[in-house]
C-alpha positions in Angstrom: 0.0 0.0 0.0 1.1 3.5 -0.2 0.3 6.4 1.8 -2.7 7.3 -0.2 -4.4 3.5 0.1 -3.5 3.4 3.7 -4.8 6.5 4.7 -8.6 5.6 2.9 -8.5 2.2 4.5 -7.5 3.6 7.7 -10.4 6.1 7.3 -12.7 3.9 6.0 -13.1 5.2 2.8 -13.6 3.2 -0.6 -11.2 3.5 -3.3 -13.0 3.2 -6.7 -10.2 3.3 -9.0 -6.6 3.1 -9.6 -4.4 6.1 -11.6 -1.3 4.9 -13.0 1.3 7.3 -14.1 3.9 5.4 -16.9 6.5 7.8 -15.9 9.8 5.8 -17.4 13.2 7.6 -17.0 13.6 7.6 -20.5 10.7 9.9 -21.7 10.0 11.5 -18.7 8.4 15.5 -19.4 8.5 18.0 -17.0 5.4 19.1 -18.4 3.9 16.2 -17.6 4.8 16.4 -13.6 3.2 19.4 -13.8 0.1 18.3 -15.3 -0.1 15.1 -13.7 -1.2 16.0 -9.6 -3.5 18.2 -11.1 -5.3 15.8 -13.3 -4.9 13.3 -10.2 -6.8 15.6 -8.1 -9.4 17.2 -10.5 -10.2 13.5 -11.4 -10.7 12.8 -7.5 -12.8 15.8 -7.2 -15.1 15.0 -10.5 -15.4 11.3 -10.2 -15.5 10.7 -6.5 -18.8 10.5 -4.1 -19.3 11.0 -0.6 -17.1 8.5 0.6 -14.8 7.6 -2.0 -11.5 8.2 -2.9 -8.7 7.2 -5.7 -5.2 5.1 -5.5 -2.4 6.8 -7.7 -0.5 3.6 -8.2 3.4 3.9 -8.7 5.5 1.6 -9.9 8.9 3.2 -9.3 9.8 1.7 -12.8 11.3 2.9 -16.2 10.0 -0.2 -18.9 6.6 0.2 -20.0 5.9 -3.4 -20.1 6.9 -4.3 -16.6 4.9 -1.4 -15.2 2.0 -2.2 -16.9 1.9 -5.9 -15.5 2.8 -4.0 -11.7 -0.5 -1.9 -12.2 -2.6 -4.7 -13.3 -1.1 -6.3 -10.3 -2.0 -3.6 -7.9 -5.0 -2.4 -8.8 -7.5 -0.8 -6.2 -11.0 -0.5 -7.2 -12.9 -1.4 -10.3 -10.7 -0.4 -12.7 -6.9 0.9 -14.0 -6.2 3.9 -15.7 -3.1 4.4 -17.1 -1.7 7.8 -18.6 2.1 8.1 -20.2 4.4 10.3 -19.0 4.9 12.0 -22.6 1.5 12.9 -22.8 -0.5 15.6 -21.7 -4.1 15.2 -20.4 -7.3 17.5 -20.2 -8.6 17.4 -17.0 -11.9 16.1 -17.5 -10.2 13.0 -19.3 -11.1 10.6 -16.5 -14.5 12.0 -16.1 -14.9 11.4 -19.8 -13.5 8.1 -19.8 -15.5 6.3 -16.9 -18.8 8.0 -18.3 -18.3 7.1 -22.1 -17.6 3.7 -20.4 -20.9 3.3 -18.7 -22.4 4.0 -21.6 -21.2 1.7 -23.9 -21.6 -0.7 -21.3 -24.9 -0.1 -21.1 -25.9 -0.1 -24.7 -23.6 -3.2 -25.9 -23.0 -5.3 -22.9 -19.7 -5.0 -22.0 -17.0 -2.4 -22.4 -13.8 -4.0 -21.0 -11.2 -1.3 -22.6 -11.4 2.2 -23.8 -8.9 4.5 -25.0 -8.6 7.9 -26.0 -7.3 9.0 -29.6 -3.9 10.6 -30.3 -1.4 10.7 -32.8 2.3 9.2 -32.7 5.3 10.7 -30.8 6.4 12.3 -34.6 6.7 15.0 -36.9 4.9 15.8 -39.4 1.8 14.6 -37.4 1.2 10.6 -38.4 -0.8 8.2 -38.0 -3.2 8.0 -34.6 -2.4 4.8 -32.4 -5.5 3.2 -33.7 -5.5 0.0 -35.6 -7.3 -2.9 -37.1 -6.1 -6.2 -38.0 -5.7 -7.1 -41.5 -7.5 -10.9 -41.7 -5.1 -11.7 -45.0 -1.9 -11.1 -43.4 -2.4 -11.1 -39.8 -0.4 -7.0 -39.5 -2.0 -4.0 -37.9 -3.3 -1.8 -40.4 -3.7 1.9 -38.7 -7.3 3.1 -39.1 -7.7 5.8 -41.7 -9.4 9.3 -41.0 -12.4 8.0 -42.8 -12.6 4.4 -40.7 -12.5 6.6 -37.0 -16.3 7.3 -35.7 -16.0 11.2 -34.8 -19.1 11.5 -33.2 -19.6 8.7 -31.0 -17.6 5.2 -29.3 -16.2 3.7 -32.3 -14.7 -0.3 -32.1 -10.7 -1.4 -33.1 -8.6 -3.8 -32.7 -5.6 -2.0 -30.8 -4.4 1.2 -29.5 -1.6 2.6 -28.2 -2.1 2.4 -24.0 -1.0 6.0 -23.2 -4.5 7.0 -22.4 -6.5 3.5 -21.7 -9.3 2.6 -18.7 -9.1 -0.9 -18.5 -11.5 -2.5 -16.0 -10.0 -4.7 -13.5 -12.1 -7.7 -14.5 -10.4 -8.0 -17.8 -6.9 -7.8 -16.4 -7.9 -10.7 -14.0 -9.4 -12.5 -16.4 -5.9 -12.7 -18.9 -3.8 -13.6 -16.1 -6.2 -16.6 -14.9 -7.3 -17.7 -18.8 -4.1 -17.4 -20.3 -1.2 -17.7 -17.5 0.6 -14.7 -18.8 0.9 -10.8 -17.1 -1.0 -8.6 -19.1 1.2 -6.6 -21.0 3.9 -9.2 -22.0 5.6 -8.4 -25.2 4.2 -11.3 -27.7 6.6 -13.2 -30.0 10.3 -13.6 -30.8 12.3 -10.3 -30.8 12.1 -8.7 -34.1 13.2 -4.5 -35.6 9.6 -3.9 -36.9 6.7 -5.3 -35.0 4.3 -3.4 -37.5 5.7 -5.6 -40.4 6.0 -8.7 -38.7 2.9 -11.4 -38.0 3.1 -12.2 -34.6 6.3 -10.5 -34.5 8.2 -8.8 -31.7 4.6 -6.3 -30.8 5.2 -4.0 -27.7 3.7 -4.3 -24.7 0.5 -2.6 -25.6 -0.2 -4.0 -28.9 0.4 -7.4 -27.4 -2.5 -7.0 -24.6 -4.8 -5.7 -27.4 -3.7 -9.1 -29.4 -4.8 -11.0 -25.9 -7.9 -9.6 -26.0 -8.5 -11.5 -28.7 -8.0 -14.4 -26.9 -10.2 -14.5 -23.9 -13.7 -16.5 -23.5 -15.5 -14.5 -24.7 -12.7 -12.3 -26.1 -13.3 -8.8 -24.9 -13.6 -6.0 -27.5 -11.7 -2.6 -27.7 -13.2 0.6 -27.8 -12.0 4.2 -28.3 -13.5 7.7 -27.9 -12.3 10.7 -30.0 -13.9 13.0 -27.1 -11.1 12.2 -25.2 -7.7 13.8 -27.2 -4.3 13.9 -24.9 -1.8 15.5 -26.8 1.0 13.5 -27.5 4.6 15.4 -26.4 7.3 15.5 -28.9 9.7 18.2 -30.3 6.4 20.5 -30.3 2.6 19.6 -29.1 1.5 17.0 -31.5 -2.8 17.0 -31.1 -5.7 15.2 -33.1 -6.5 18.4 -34.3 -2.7 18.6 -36.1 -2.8 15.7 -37.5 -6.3 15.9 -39.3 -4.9 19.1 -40.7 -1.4 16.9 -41.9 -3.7 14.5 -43.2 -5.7 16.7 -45.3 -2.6 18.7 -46.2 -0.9 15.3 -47.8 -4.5 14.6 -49.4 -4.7 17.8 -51.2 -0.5 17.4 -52.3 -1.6 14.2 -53.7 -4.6 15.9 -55.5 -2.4 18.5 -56.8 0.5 15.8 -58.2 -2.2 13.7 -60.3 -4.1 16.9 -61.4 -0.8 18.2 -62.8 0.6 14.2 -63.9 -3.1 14.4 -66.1 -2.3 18.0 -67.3 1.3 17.6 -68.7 -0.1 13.7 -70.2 
């Protein structure tokens, strides 16, 4: 326990949820140390009742994949919710998350996993961290601008887990179904885990592949009303990279209307 869980135990309160910083050493942002008490205790204050309280779980380690599996591990309350140390987050986000969850929930039947949307650690603004899986070739396939449901909960395969809510049910249920932590890096070692099947995939693409595997397998969700903004040399947001992407789209107009022209 830390001093937070002991104190609400202590004082009889219930905790009914865990935050989960993924601050490793080696994309640590000061920014983010800034924003994250904040969003820690503006979550407490929105999404806590008479009562109630949160656990901020740390895991005092640097490897994304092993401190994953120690906040599955660790969990207090109904669910995890894990945010990256090279992000930064509104701070409504968890407010958002937990409600978009019930919701879905409610209207499908089960909403083990949500994510919010943002774009890659990159410039020019790429691809979001949302993907499908191509049934010919077994690869993630990113999701294209035209694929992504902007107006309400929208299904995928996998997402990056800067910004996911994963209920604590589903993170019980891989370890006891399939005898393996969470967020275990899947296959042999391999450069390009994108371009391999089964191939070296990172720890958060590997959990999304485990998903998969459950009985019943548990499905993915996302929400574009939640939008961290992914730190790199700038701010990289959604809102940058729809604007990339229909910058590219209009060079691409511009190359075949002139290719047609000089033919």
């Amino acid at each position: 326990m830390n001093r937070l869980e002991e104190s609400a135990v202590a004082s009889g309160l219930r905790i009914v949820g865990s935050i989960a910083p993924m601050a490793g050493l080696d994309y640590q942002h000061t920014r983010f140390f800034w924003n994250f008490p904040q969003l820690a205790a503006e979550s407490r204050r929105r999404v806590c009742g008479p009562g109630e309280t949160l656990a901020i779980i740390n895991t005092g380690m640097s490897f994304a994949g092993p401190q994953r599996n120690d906040a599955c591990r660790r969990i207090w309350g109904e669910w995890l919710f894990m945010v990256d140390a090279d992000m930064m987050f509104p701070m409504d986000t968890l407010e958002v998350m937990l409600s978009t969850q019930r919701e879905v929930a409610e209207e499908h039947g089960e909403c083990g996993v949500l994510v919010g949307v943002y774009p890659k650690r990159e410039l020019p603004p790429s691809d979001l961290l949302l993907y499908k899986v191509n049934q010919e070739t077994d690869l993630w396939v990113s999701l294209a601008p035209h694929e992504i449901d902007w107006q309400k909960p929208g299904r995928c395969d996998a997402a990056g887990a800067g910004c996911m809510l994963v209920m604590r049910e589903v993170a019980e249920r891989m370890v006891l179904e399939l005898n393996v932590p969470p967020f275990l890096w899947w296959g042999p070692l391999k450069r390009d885990s994108l371009q391999e099947p089964l191939g070296a995939e990172t720890e958060d693409l590997a959990f999304c592949r485990r998903l998969a595997l459950l009985d019943p397998p548990v499905q993915m969700w996302y929400t574009t009303a939640v939008r961290p903004t992914h730190l790199a040399t700038v701010q990289v947001s959604v809102d940058d990279w729809l604007m990339g992407k229909r910058e590219q789209r209009e060079l691409k107009v511009q190359a075949v209307s002139g290719s047609q022209s000089t033919a």
